[in-house]
C-alpha positions as CSV (number, residue, x, y, z in Angstrom):
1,X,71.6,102.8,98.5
2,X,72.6,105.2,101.2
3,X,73.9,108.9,99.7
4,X,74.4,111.8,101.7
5,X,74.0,115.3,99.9
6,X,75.6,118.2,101.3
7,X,73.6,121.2,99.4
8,X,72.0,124.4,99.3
9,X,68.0,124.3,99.5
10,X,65.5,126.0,98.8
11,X,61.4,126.3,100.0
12,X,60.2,126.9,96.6
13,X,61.3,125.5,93.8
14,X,63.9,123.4,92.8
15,X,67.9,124.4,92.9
16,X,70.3,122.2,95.1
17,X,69.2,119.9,97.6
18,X,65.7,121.0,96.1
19,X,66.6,119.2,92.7
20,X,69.0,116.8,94.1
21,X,67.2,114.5,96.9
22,X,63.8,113.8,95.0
23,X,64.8,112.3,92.0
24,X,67.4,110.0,94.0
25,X,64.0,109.3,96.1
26,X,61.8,108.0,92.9
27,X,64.9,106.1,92.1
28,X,64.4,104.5,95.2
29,X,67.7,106.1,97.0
30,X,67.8,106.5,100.3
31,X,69.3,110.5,101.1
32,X,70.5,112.0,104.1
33,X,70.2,116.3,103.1
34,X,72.4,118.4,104.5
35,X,71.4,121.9,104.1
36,X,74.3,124.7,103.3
37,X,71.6,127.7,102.6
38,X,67.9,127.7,103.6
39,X,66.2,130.1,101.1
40,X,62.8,130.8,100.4
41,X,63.6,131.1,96.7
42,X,66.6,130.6,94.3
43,X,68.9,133.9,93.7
44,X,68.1,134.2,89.8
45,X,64.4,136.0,91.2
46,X,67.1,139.1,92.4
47,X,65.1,138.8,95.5
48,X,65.0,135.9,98.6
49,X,64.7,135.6,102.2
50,X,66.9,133.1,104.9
51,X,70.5,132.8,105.8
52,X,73.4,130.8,105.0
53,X,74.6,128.3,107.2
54,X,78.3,128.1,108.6
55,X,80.8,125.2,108.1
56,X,80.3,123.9,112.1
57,X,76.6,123.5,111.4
58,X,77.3,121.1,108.8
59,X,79.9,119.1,111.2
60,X,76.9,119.1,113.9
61,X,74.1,117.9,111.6
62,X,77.1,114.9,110.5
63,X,77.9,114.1,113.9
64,X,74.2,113.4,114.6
65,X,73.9,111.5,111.8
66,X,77.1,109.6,113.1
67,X,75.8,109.1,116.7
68,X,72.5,107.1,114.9
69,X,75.8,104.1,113.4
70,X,74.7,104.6,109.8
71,X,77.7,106.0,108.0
72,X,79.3,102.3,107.5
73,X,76.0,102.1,105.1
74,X,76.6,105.5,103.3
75,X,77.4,104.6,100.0
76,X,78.6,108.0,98.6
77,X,78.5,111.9,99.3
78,X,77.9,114.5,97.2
79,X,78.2,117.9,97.3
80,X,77.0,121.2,95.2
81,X,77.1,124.6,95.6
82,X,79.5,125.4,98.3
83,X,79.0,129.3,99.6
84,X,81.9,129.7,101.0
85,X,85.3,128.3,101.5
86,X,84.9,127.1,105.2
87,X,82.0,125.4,104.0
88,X,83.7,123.2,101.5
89,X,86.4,122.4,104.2
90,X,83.3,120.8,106.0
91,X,82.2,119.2,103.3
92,X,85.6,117.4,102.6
93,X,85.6,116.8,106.6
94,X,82.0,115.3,106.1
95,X,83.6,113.0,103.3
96,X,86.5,112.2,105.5
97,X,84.3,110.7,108.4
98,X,82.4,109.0,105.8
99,X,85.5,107.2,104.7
100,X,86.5,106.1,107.9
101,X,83.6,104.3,108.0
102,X,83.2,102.9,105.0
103,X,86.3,102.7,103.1
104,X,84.4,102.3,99.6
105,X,82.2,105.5,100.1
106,X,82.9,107.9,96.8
107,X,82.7,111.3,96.7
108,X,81.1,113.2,94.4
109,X,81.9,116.8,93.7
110,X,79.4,119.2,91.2
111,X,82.2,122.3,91.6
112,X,80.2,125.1,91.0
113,X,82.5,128.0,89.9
114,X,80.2,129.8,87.3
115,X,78.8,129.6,83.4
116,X,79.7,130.8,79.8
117,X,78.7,134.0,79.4
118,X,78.4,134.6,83.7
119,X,81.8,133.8,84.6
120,X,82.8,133.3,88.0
121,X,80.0,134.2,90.1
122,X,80.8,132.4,93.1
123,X,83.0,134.5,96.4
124,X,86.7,135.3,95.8
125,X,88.6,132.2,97.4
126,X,86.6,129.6,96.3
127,X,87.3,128.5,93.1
128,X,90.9,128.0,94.2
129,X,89.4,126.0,97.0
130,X,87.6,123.7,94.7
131,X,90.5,123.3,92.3
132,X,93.4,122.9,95.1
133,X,91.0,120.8,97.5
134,X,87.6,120.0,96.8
135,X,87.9,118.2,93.4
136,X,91.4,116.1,93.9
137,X,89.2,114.9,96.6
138,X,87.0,114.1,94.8
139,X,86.1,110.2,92.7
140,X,83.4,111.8,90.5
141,X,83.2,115.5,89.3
142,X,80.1,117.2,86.6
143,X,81.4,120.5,85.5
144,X,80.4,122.8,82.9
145,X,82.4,123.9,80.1
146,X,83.2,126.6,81.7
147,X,84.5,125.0,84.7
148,X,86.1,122.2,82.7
149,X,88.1,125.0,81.3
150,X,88.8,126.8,84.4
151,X,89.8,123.3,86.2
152,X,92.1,122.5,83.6
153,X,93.5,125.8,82.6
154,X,93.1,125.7,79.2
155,X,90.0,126.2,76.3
156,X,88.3,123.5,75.0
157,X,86.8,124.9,72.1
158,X,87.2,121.5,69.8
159,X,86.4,117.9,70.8
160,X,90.0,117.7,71.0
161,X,90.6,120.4,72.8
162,X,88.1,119.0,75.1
163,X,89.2,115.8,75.7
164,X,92.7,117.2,76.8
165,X,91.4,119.5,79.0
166,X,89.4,116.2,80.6
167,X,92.9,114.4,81.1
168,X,94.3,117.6,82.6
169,X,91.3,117.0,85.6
170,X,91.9,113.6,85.9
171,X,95.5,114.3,86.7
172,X,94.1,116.5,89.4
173,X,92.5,113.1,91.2
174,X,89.2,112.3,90.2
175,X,88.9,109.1,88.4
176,X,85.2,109.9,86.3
177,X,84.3,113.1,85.2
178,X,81.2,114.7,83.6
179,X,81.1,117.7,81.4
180,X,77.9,119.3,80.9
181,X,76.1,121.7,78.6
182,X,79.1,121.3,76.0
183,X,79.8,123.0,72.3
184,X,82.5,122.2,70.7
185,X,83.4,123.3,67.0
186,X,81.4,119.8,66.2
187,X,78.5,120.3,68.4
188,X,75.2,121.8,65.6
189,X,73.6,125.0,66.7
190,X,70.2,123.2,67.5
191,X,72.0,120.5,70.1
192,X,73.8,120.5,73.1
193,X,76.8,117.5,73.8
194,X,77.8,116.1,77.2
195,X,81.4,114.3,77.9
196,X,81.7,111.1,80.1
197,X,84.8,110.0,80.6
198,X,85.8,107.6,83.3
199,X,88.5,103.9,83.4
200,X,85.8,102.3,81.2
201,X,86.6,105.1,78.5
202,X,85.3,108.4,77.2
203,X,81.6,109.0,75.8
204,X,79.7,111.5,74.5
205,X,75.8,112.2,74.0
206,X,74.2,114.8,72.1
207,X,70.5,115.9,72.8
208,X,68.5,118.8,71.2
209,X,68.7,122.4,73.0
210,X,65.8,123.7,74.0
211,X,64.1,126.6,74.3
212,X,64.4,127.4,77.8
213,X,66.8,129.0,80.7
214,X,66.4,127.4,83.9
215,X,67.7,126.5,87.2
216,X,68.1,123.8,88.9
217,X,69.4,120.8,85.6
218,X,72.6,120.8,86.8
219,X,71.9,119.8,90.5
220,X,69.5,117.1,88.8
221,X,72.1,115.8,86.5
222,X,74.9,115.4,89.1
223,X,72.7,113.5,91.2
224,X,71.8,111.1,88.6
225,X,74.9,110.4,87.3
226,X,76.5,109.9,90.4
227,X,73.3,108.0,91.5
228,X,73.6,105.5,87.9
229,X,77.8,105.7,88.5
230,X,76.9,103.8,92.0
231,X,74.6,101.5,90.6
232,X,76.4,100.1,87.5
233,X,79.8,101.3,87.7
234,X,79.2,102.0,83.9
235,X,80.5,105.5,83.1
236,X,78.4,105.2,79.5
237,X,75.3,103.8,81.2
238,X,75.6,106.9,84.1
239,X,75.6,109.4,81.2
240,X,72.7,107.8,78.6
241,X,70.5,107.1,81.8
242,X,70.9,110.8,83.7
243,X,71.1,112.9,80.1
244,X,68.0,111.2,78.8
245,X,66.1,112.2,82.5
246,X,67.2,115.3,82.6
247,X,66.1,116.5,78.4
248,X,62.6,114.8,79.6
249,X,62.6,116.8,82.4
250,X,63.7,119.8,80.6
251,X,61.6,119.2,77.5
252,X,58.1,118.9,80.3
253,X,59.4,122.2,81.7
254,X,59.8,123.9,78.1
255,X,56.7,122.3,77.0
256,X,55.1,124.1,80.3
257,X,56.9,127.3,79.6
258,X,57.5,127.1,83.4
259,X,60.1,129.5,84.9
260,X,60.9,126.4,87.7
261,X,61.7,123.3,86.7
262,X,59.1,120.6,87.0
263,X,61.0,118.3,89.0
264,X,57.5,116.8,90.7
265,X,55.5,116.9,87.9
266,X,58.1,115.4,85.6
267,X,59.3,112.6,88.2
268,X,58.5,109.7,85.7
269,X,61.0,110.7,83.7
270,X,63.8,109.7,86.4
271,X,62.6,106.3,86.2
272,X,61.6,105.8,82.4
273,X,62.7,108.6,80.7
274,X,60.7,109.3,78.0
275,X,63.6,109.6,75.4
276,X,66.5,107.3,75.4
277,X,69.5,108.9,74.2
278,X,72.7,106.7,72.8
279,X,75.9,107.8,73.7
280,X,79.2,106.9,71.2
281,X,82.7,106.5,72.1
282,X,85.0,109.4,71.2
């Protein structure tokens, strides 16, 4: 499997393309990273060194990639954190010419917008970009609650309330979609749900939360599941196989009481996760 991952990146630690192209590596992917930031660190240390990259540096790096005759064997895209908003139009550009060449290519989109309790935190424009463009673009999406709620326009404080604000997104085009770090009025204090929900129906798995604020589990968990999505086609398999990777991987951090997430040290986890989780239908 061929997946090209259009990302920020980072020399130490592990955010974006940092947290992204490894695990799809142990899994045995092959990825093609496209770099939107280089950074010597991520931006929650208040301080960091590099620059961000513009939108025609992403279409150069593709066109490269293009002039080698390896997109017809690109399998999918996906994308994270965007920047800015010319930068996403690349990105949709990049998924374009990926298209052309193989007409079964998907698209994933993580639409990074912001968090509960944060709120927006990325530049004034793009949110509306990823809502108007980036995500009916898009086959698979992994919000947050927060940006489920933002996508959709409404709250999804109940499981309910949840799922409707799922079918509200899936009116906007893509055809799976993933919902992270979820708490609903049935989710316990101690645990944390996620919400699959794809043609093959709507699932969710619960895991304990732990102790620990990190970056970088999003970026892992988008790349699984889009990875597991590719492989199977299974939208309940996608989420039981990426959730139960990702709460190893979180639980070998906690367990560490490491401020970075251990993506290298943990990498077993990606292939047999220490934990299987279940997943029901709701």
């Amino acid at each position: 499997m061929n997946i090209l991952s259009i990302q920020s990146h980072v020399a130490f630690g592990h955010v974006g393309n940092a947290s992204a192209v490894f695990p799809l590596q142990r899994l045995g992917c092959e990825v093609w990273p496209i770099h939107t930031v280089q950074f010597s660190n991520h931006t929650g240390y208040g301080a960091w060194k590099g620059r961000v990259f513009d939108g025609d540096m992403i279409g150069e790096v593709l066109e490269g990639i293009a002039e080698r005759g390896v997109l017809a064997g690109c399998d999918g895209v996906l994308s994270g954190y965007m920047g800015e908003a010319d930068i996403g139009a690349a990105i949709l550009d990049a998924v374009a010419t990926v298209r052309a060449a193989n007409h079964a290519a998907r698209y994933c989109c993580d639409p990074v917008i912001g968090d509960v309790g944060r709120g927006v935190f990325v530049r004034p424009g793009l949110p509306e970009f990823i809502r108007e463009r980036a995500v009916p673009a898009a086959d698979i999406i992994t919000p947050n609650q927060f940006e489920l709620d933002y996508l959709a326009g409404r709250s999804s404080a109940t499981l309910a309330d949840a799922k409707a604000a799922v079918d509200a997104v899936h009116a906007l085009g893509p055809s799976v979609i993933l919902v992270t770090s979820l708490h609903t009025d049935e989710t316990p204090a101690d645990a944390i749900d996620l919400l699959a929900s794809g043609p093959d129906g709507r699932f969710r798995l619960r895991t304990p939360k732990l102790d620990l604020s990190i970056n970088g589990a999003g970026d892992a968990i988008a790349a699984l599941f889009f990875f597991h999505h590719l492989a199977t086609g299974s939208t309940a398999d996608a989420l039981a196989r990426s959730a139960s990777s990702v709460f190893g991987l979180l639980k070998r951090t906690a367990d560490a009481k490491s401020r970075e997430i251990l993506t290298v040290a943990a990498q077993d986890e990606f292939v047999a996760p220490s934990r299987m989780f279940s997943v029901e239908a709701v």
